[in-house]
N, C-alpha and C positions, 0 to 999 in steps of 0.2 A: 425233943421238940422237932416238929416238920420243917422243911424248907416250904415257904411256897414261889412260886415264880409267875410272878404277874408278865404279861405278854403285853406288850403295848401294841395298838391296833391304830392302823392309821385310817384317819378321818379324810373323806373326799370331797372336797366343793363342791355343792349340787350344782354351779353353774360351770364349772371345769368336769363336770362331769357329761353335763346335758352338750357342753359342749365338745368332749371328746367324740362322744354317739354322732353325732350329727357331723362331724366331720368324717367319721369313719363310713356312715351309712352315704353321703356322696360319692365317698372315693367308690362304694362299693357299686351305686347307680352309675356311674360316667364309666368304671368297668364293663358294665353289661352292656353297657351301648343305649341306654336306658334314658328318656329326657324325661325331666322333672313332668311336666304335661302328662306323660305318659304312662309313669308313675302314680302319679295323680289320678289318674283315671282307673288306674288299676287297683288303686289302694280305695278308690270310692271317695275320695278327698279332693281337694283343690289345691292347684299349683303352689298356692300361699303356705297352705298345712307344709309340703314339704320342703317348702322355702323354711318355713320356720323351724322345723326339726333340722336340718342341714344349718342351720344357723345355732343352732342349741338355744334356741326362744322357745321351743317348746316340748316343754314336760310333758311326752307321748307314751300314754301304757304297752306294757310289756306286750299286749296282742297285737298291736298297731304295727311296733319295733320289726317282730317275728314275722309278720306281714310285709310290710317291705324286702325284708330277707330272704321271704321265699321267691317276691317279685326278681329278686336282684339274682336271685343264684346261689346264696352262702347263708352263713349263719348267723343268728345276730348275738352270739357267745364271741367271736371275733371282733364285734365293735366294743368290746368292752376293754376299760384300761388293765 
């Protein structure tokens, strides 16, 4: 008879997760020297949008995320838990 061996996988909070991201992608804008406004404007969005992802209020797809990242300087593989 086999062994089998189940792996147990842990499960993330979408809103401990939305919120890790958005705390990470701040840290990463207030690094650059980078003000939300500015940001903003360079992501083609409004001051709010990045209020709201730095808050983890908002569920922002992955090209938006990588977008930011490139603004900031770094990667957006780094904001991840």
């Amino acid at each position: 008879m086999k062994k089998v061996i189940i792996k147990t996988i842990q499960v993330i909070d979408p809103h401990s997760l939305w919120d890790h991201i958005g705390k990470q992608a701040e840290m990463a804008r207030k690094r650059a020297g980078i003000t939300q406004v500015d940001a903003a404007i360079k992501l083609g969005a409004t001051r709010t949008t990045i209020t709201n992802i730095e808050a983890g209020r908002q569920e922002t797809p992955l090209s938006r995320l990588y977008t930011l990242a490139l603004i900031y300087g770094c990667e957006v593989k780094d904001w991840l838990p």
